[in-house]
BALOBA-1460 file (C-alpha; in Angstrom, 3 decimals):
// residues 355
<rec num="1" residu="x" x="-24.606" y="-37.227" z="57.977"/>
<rec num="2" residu="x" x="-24.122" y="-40.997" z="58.731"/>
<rec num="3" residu="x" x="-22.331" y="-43.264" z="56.806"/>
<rec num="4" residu="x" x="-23.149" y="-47.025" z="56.001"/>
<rec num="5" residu="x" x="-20.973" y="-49.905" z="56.748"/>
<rec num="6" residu="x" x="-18.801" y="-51.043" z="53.277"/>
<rec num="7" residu="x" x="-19.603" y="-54.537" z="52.559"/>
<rec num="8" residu="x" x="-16.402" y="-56.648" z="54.094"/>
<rec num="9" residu="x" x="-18.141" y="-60.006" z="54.353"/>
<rec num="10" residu="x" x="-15.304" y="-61.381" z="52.208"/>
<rec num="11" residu="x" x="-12.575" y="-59.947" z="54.464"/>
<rec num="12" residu="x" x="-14.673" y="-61.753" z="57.710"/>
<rec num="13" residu="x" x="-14.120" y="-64.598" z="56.398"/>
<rec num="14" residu="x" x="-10.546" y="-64.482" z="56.320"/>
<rec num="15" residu="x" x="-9.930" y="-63.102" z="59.753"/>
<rec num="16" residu="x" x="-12.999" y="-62.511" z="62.568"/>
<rec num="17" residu="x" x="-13.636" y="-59.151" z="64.030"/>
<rec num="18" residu="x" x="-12.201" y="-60.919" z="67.529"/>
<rec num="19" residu="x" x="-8.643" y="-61.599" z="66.210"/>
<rec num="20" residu="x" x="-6.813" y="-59.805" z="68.416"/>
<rec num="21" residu="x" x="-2.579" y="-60.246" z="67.947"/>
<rec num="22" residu="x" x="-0.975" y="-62.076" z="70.832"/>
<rec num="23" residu="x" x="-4.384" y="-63.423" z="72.414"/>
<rec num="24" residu="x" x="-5.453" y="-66.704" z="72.920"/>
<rec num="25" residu="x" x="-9.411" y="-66.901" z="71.593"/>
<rec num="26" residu="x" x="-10.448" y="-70.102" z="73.310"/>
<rec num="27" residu="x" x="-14.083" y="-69.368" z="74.599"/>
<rec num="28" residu="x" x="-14.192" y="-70.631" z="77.973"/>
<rec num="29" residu="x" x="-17.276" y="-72.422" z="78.370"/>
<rec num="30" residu="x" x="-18.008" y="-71.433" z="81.983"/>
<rec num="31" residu="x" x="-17.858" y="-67.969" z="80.603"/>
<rec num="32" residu="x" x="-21.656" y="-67.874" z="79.597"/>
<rec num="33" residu="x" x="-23.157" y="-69.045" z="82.841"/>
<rec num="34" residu="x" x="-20.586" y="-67.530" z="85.802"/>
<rec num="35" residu="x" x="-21.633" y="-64.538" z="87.302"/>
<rec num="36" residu="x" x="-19.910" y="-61.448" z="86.819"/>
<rec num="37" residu="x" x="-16.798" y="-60.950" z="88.952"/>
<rec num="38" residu="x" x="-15.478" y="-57.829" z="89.939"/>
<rec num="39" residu="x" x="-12.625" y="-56.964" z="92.584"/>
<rec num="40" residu="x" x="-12.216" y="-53.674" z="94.219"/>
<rec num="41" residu="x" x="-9.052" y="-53.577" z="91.971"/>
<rec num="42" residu="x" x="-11.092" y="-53.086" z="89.118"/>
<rec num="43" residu="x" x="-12.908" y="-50.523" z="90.672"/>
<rec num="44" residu="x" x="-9.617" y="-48.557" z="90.765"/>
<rec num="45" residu="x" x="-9.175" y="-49.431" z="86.881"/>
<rec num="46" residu="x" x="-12.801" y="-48.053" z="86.761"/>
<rec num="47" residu="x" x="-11.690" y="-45.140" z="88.381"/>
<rec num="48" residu="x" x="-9.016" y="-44.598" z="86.271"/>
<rec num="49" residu="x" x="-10.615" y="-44.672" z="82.996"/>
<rec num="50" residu="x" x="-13.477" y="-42.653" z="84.336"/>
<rec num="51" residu="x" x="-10.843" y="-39.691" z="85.267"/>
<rec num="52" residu="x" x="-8.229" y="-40.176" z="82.711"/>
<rec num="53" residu="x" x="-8.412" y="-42.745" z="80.120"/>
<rec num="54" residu="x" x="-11.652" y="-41.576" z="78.857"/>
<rec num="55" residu="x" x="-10.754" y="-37.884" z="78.642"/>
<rec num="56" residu="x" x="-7.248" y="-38.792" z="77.197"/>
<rec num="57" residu="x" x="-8.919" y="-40.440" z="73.555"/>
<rec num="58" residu="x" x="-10.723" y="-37.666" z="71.856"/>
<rec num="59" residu="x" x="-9.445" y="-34.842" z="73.981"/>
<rec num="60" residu="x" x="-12.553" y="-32.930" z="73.282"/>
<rec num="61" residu="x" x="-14.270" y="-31.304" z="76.313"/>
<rec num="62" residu="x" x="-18.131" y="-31.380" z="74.553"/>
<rec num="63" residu="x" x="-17.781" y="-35.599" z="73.374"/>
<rec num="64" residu="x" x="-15.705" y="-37.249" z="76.263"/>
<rec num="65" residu="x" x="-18.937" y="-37.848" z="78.053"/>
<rec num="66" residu="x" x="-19.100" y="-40.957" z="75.239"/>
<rec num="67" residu="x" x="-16.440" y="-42.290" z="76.495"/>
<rec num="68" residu="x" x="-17.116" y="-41.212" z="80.024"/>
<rec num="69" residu="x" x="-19.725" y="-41.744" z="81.031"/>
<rec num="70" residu="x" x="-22.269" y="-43.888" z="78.229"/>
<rec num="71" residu="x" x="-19.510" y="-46.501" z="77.407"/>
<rec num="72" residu="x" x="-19.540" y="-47.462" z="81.184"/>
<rec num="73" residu="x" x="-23.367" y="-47.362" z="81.015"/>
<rec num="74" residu="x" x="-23.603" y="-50.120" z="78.482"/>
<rec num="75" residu="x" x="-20.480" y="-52.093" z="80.393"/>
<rec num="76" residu="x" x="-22.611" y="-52.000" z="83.656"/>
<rec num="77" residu="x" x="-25.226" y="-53.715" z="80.949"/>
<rec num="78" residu="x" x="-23.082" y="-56.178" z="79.551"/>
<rec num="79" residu="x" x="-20.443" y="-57.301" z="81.516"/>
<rec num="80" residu="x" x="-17.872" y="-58.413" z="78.053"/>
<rec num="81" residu="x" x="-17.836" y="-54.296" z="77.478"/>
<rec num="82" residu="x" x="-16.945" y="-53.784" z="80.954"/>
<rec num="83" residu="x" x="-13.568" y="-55.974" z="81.092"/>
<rec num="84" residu="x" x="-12.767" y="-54.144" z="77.693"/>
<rec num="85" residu="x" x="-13.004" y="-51.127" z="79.530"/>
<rec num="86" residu="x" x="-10.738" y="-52.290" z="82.720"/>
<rec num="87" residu="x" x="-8.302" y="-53.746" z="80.223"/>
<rec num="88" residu="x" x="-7.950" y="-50.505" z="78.106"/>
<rec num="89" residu="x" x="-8.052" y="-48.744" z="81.684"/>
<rec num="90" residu="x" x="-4.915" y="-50.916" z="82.473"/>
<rec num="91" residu="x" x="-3.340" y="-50.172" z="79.312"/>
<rec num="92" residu="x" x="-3.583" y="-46.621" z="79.443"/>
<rec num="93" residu="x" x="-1.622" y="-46.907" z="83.360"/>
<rec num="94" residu="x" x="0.841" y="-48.706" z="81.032"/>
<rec num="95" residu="x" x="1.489" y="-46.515" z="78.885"/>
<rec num="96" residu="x" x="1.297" y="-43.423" z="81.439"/>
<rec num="97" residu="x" x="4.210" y="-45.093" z="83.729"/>
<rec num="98" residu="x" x="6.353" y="-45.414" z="81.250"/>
<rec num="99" residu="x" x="5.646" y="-49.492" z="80.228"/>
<rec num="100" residu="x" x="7.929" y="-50.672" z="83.247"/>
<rec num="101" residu="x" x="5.570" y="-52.408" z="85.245"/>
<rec num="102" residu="x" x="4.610" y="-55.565" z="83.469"/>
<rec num="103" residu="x" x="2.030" y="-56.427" z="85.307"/>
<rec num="104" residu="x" x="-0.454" y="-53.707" z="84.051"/>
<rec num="105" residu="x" x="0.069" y="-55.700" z="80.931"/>
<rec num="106" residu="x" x="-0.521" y="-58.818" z="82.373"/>
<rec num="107" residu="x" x="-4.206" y="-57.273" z="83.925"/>
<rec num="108" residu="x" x="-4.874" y="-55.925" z="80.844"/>
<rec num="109" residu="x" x="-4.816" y="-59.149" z="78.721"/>
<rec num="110" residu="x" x="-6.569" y="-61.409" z="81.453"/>
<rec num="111" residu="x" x="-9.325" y="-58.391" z="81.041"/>
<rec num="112" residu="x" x="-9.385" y="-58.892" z="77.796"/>
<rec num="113" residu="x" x="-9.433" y="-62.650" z="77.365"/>
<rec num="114" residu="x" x="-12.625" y="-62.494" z="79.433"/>
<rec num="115" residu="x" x="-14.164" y="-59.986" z="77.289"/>
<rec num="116" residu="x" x="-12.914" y="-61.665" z="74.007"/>
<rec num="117" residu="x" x="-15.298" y="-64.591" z="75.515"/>
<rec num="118" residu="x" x="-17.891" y="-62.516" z="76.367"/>
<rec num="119" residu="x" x="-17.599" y="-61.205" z="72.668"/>
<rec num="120" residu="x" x="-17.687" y="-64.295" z="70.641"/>
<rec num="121" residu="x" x="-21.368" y="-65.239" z="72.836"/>
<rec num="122" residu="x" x="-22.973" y="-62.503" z="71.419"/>
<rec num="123" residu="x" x="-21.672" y="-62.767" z="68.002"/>
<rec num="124" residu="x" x="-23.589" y="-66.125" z="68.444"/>
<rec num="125" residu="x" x="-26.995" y="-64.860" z="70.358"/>
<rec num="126" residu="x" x="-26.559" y="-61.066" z="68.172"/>
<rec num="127" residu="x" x="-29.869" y="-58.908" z="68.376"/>
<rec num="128" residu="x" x="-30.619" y="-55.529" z="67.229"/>
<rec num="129" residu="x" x="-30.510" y="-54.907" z="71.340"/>
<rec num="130" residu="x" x="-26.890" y="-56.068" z="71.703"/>
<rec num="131" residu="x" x="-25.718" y="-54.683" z="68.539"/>
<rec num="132" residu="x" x="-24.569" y="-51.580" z="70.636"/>
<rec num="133" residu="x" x="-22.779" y="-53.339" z="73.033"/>
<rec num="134" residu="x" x="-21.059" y="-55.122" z="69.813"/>
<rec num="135" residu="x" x="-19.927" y="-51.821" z="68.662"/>
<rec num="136" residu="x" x="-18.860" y="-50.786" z="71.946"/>
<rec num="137" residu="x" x="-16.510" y="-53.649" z="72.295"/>
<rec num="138" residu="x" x="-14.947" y="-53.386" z="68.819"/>
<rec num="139" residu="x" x="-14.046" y="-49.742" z="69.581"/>
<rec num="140" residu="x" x="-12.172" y="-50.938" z="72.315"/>
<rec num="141" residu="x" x="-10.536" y="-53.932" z="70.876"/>
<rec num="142" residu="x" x="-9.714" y="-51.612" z="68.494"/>
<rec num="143" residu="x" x="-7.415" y="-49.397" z="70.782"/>
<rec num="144" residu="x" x="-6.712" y="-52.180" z="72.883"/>
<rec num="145" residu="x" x="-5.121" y="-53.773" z="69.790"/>
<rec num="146" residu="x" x="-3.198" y="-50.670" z="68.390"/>
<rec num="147" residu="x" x="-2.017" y="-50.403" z="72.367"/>
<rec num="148" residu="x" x="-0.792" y="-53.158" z="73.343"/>
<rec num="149" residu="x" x="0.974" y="-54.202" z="70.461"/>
<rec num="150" residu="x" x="3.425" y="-51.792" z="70.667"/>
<rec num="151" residu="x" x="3.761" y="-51.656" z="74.065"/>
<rec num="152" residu="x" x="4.743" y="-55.389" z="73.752"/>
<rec num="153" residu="x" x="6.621" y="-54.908" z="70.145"/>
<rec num="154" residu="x" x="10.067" y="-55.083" z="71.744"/>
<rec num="155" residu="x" x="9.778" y="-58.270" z="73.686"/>
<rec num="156" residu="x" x="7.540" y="-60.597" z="71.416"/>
<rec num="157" residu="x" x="9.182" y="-59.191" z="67.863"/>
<rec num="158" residu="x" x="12.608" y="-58.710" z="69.122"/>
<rec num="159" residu="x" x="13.859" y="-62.552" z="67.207"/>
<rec num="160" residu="x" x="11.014" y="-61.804" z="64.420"/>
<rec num="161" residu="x" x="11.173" y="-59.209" z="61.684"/>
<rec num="162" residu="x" x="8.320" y="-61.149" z="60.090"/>
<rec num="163" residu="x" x="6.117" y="-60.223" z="63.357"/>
<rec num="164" residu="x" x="7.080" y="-57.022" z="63.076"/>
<rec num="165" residu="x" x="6.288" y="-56.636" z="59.538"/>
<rec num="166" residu="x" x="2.701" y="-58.582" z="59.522"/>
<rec num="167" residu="x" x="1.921" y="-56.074" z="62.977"/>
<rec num="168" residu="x" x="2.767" y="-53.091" z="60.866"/>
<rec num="169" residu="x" x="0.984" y="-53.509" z="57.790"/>
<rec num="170" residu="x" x="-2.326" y="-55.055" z="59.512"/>
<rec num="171" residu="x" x="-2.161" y="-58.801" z="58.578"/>
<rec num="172" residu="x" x="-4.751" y="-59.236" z="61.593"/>
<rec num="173" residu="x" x="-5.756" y="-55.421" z="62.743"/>
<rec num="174" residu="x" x="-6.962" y="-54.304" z="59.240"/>
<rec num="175" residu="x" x="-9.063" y="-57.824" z="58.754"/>
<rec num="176" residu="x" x="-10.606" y="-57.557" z="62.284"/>
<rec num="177" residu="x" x="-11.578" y="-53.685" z="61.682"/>
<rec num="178" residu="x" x="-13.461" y="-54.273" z="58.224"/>
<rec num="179" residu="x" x="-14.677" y="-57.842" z="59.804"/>
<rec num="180" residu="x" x="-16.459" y="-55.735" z="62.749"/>
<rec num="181" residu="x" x="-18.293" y="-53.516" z="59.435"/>
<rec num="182" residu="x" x="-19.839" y="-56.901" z="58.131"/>
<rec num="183" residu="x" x="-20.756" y="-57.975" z="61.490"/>
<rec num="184" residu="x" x="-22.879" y="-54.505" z="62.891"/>
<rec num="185" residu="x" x="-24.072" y="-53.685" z="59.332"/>
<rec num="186" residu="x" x="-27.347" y="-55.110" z="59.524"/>
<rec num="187" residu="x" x="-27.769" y="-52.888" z="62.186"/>
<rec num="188" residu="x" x="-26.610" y="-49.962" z="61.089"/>
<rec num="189" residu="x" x="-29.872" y="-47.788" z="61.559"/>
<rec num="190" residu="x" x="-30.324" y="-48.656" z="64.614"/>
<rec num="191" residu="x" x="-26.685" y="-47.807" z="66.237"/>
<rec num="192" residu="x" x="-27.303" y="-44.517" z="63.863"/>
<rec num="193" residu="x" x="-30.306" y="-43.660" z="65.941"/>
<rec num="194" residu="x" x="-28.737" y="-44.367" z="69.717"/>
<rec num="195" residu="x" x="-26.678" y="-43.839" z="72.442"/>
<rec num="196" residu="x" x="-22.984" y="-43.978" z="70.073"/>
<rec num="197" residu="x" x="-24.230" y="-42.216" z="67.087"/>
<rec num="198" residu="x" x="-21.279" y="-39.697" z="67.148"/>
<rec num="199" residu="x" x="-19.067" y="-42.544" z="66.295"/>
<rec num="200" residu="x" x="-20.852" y="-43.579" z="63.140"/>
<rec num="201" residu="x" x="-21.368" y="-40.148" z="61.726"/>
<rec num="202" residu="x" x="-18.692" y="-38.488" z="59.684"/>
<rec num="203" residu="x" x="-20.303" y="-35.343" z="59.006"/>
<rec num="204" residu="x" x="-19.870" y="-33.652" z="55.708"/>
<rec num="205" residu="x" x="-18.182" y="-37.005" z="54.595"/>
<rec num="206" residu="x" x="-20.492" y="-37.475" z="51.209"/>
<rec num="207" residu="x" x="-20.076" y="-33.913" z="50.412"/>
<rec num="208" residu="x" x="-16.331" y="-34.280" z="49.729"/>
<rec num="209" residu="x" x="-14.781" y="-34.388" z="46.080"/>
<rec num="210" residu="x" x="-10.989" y="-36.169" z="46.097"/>
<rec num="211" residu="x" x="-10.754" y="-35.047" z="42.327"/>
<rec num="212" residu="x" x="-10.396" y="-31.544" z="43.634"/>
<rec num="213" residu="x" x="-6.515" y="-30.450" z="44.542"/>
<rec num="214" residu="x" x="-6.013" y="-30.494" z="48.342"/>
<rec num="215" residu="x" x="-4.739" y="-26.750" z="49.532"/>
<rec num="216" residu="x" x="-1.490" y="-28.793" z="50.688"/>
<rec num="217" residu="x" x="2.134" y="-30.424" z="49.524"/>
<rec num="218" residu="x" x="1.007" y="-34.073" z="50.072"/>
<rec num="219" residu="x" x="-1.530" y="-34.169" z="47.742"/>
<rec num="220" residu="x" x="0.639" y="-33.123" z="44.603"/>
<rec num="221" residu="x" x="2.785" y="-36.175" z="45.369"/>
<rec num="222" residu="x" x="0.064" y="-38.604" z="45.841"/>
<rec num="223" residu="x" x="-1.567" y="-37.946" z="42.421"/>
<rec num="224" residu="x" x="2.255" y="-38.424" z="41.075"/>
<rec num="225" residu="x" x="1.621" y="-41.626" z="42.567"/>
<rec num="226" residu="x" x="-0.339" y="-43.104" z="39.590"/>
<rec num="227" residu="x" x="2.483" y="-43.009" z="37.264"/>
<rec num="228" residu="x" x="3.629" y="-46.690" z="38.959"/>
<rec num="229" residu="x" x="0.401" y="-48.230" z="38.161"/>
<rec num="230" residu="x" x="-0.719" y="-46.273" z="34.733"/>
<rec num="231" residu="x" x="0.087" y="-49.668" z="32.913"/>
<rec num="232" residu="x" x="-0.904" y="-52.324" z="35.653"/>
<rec num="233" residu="x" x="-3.711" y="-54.521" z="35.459"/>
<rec num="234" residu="x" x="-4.338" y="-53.145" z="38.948"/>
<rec num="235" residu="x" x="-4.693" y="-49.866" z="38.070"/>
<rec num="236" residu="x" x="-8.576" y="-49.227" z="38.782"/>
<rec num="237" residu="x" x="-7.853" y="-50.897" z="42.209"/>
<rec num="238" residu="x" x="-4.782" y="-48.698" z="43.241"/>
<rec num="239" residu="x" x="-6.930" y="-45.679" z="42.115"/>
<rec num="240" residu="x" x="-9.853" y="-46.813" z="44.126"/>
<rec num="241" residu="x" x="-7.524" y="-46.840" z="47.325"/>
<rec num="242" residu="x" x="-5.656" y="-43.468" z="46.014"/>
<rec num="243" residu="x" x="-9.138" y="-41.525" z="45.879"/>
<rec num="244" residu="x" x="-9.758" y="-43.142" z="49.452"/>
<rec num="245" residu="x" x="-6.808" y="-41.432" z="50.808"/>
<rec num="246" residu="x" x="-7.150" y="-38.226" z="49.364"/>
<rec num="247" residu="x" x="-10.597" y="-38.123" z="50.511"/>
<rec num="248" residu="x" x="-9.501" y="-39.046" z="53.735"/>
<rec num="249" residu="x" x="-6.848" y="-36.643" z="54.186"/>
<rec num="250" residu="x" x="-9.231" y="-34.125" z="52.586"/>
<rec num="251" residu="x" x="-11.768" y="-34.737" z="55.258"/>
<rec num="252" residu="x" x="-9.001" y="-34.523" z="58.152"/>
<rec num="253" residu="x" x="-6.981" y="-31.462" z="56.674"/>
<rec num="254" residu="x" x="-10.840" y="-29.159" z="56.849"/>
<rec num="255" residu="x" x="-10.735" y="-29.363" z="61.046"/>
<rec num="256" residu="x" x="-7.238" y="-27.041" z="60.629"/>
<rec num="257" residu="x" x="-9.527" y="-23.815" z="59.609"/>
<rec num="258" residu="x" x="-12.771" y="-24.925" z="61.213"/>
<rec num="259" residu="x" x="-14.069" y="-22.060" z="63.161"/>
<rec num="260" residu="x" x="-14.676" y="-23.062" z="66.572"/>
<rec num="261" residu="x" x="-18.349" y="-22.168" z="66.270"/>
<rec num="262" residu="x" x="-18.764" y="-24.585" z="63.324"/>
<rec num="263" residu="x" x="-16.794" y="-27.702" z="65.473"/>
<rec num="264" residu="x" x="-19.072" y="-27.756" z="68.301"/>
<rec num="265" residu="x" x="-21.906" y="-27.695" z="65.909"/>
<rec num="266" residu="x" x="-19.994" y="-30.668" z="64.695"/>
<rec num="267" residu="x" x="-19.883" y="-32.154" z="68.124"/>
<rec num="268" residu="x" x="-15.807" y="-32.630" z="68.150"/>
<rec num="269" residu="x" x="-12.659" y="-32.825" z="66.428"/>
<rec num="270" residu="x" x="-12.881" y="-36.105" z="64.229"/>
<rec num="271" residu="x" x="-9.579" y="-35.532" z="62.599"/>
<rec num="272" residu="x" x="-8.182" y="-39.237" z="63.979"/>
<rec num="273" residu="x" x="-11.296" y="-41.263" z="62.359"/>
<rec num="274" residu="x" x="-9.386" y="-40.004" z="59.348"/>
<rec num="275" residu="x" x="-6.510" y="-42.278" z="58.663"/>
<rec num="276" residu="x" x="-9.153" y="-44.973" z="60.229"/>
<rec num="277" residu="x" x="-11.632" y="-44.443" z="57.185"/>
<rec num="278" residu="x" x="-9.033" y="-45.289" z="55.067"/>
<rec num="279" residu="x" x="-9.017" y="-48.912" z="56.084"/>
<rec num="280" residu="x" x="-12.783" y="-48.319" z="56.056"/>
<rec num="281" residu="x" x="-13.326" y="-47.181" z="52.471"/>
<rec num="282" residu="x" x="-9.947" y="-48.407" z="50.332"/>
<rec num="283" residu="x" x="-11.322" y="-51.521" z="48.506"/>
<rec num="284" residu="x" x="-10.192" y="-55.127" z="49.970"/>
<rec num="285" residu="x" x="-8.406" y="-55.935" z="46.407"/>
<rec num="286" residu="x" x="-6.437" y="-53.112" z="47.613"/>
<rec num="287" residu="x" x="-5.760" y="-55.113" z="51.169"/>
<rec num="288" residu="x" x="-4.743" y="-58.417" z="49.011"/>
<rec num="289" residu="x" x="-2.241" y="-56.413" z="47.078"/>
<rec num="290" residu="x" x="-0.701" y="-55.366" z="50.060"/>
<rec num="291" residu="x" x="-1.202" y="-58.508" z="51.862"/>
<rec num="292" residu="x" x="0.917" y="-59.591" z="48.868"/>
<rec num="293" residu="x" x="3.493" y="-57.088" z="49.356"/>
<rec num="294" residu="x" x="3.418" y="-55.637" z="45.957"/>
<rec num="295" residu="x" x="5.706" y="-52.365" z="45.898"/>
<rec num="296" residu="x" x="3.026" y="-50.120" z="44.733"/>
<rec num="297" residu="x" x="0.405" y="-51.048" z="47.541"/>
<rec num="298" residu="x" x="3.584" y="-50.951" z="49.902"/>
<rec num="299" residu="x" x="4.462" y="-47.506" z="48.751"/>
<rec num="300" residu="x" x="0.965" y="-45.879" z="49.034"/>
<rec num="301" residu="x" x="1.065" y="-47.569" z="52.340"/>
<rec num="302" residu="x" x="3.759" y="-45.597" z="53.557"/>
<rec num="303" residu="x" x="1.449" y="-42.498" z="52.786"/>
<rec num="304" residu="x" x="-1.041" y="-43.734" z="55.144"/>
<rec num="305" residu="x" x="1.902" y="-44.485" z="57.790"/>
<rec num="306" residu="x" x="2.664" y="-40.512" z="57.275"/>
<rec num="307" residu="x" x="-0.434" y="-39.811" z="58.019"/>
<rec num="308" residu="x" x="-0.884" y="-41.961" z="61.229"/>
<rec num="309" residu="x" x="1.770" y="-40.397" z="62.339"/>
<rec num="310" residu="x" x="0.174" y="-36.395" z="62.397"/>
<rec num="311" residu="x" x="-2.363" y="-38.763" z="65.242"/>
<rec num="312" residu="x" x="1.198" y="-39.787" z="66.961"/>
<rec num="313" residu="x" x="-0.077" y="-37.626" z="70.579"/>
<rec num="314" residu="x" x="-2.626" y="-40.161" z="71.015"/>
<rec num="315" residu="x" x="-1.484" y="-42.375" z="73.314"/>
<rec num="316" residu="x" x="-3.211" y="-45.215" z="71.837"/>
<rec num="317" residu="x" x="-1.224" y="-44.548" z="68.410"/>
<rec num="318" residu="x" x="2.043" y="-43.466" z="69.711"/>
<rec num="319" residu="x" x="4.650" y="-44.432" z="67.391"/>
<rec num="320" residu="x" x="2.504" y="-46.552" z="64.869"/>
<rec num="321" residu="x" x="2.919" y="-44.364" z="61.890"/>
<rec num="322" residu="x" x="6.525" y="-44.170" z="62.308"/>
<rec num="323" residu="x" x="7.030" y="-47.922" z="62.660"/>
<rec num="324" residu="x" x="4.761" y="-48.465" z="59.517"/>
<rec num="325" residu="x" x="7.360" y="-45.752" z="56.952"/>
<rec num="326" residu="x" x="9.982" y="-47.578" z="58.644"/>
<rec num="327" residu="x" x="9.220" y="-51.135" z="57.371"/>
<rec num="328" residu="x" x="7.977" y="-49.981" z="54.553"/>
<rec num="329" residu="x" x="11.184" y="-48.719" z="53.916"/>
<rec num="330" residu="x" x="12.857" y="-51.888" z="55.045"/>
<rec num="331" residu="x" x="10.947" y="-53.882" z="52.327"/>
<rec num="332" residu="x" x="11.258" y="-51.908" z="49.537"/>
<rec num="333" residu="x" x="14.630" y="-51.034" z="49.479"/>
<rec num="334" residu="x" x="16.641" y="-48.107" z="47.774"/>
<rec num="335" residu="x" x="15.285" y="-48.617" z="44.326"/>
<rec num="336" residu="x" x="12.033" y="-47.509" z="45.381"/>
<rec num="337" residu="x" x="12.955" y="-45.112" z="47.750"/>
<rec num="338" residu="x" x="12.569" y="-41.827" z="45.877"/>
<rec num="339" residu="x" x="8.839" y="-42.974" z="45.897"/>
<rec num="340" residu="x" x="8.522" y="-42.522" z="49.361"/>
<rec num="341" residu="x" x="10.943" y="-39.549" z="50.368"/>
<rec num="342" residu="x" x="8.140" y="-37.537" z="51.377"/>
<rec num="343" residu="x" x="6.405" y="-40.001" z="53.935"/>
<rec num="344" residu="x" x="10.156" y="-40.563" z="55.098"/>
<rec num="345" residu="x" x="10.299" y="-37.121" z="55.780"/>
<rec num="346" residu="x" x="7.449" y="-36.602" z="57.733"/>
<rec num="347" residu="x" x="8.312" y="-39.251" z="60.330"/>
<rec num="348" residu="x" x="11.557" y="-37.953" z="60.917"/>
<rec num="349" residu="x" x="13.305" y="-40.850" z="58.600"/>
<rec num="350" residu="x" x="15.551" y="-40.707" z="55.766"/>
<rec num="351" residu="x" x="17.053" y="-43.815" z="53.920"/>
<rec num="352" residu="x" x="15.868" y="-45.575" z="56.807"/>
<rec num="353" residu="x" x="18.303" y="-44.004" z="59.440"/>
<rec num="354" residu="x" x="16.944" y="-41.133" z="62.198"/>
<rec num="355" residu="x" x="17.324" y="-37.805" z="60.993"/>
């Protein structure tokens, strides 16, 4: 079953789907009229993701054609999708070699500041026709963000624990992802009806109840979680963003004891858009609160950083959920701690030291 796009016109208007950390978002104006320009270096990063990249996201046999083989299709269309491809390409080489080689960086971003240009011109010309190629670029800016900020955490936050801490809990990631919703939603049955489908669809999505008790020890913990806000005047908004994440986690957690028979009738493994929906479907007041850095919203953001951090083989997401408990943890201090022993646990921290 597909799902709709939530309405997040108000959180566009704080922070464009483009806002990509560390990147410069001048348009070049020259960008519009030059001629695509391709070396037979990026025909070795094309290479790369075709053989590698691609089949290293999902990790499902039946679905990596989408990322094989149609994302290139619509990047031979529209060149902007095509650099977002070379630059994730170069990313992924990165990240495979261990992050010593700079330079891979370096291609990556000049990749992407082309694309980022390429982006914001049809945001200004959009038509149901390059609504696709919209998504297709926001999936990878999406990855490309998550990627390359932690590959360059150490050098750019290294005098900056406020960088660190606005990275972690999605000052500009979590406005750009809802931003892309308001943007495409218009268009929403007519991305459900083509070529990336599969990425819209979340299956038996509508069918799931958070009110029942998840079959695991999490859940039991997160429903303790409403005796902080029983008496808050945000109570109704930290339960909104509490059923969110049980259903969420409810949705992931089914894939465990799926036959195999019943997950290719699903078409793949969608247990990572699960910690994704969550940002999705938890209401913006929720995102203000923890813009705010209230303790609640900080604490039930450390649940979601435990539950990043089950995704933590992706290479894309390597380390993110970790990072988030820890400065969680940081901010809140030892008063709150017993609140989040559990999400401490589960990324190998306690009290903020390694276990």
């Amino acid at each position: 079953m597909a799902h709709s796009f939530p309405d997040c016109s108000r959180t566009l208007g704080q922070t464009t789907p483009a806002s990509t950390p560390g990147t410069n978002f001048g348009t070049p104006q020259s960008f519009v009229a030059a001629p695509p320009n391709f070396s037979i270096r990026d025909l070795e990063l094309l290479h790369h993701w075709i053989v590698s990249t691609s089949v290293d996201i999902y990790k499902t046999p039946g679905v990596d054609a989408l990322w094989q083989t149609i994302l290139p299709q619509i990047g031979f269309q529209h060149p902007f999708v095509a650099h977002a491809i070379l630059s994730l390409a170069a990313l992924h080489m990165s990240y495979i070699n261990g992050s010593q080689d700079r330079s891979y960086i370096m291609e990556a971003s000049q990749h992407h500041e082309i694309g980022v240009a390429g982006f914001h011109e049809c945001v200004n010309n959009l038509t149901q026709e390059k609504s696709e190629a919209l998504l297709a670029w926001s999936i990878l800016n999406l990855l490309y963000v998550f990627s390359i900020s932690r590959q360059l955490a150490d050098s750019v936050e290294r005098n900056s624990p406020r960088l660190r801490k606005d990275r972690l809990l999605g000052v500009e990631w979590i406005p750009m992802m809802r931003g892309i919703d308001a943007v495409l939603g218009p268009y929403f049955d007519f991305l459900a009806e083509g070529r990336l489908s599969t990425i819209l669809q979340l299956g038996n999505w509508e069918e799931l109840d958070p009110e029942e008790a998840l079959p695991n020890a999490v859940d039991p913990e997160l429903r303790l979680l409403r005796g902080l806000w029983e008496n808050s005047s945000d109570a109704e908004v930290y339960e909104q963003a509490l059923s969110a994440m049980r259903k969420c986690r409810m949705y992931t957690e089914q894939f465990q004891t799926m036959d195999t028979q019943t997950l290719q009738k699903w078409g793949c493994n969608r247990a990572w858009a699960g910690p994704m929906a969550f940002v999705h479907f938890a209401p913006q007041e929720y995102f203000t609160l923890l813009h705010q850095r209230q303790p609640h919203s900080l604490i039930l953001f450390a649940y979601f950083g435990a539950f990043l951090h089950t995704l933590d083989d992706y290479w894309f997401l390597d380390g993110w959920g970790k990072d988030i408990v820890e400065v969680v943890d940081e901010m809140l201090g030892s008063y709150w701690r017993p609140w989040i022993h559990s999400p401490l646990q589960s990324v190998g921290l306690r009290a903020g030291v390694n276990i």
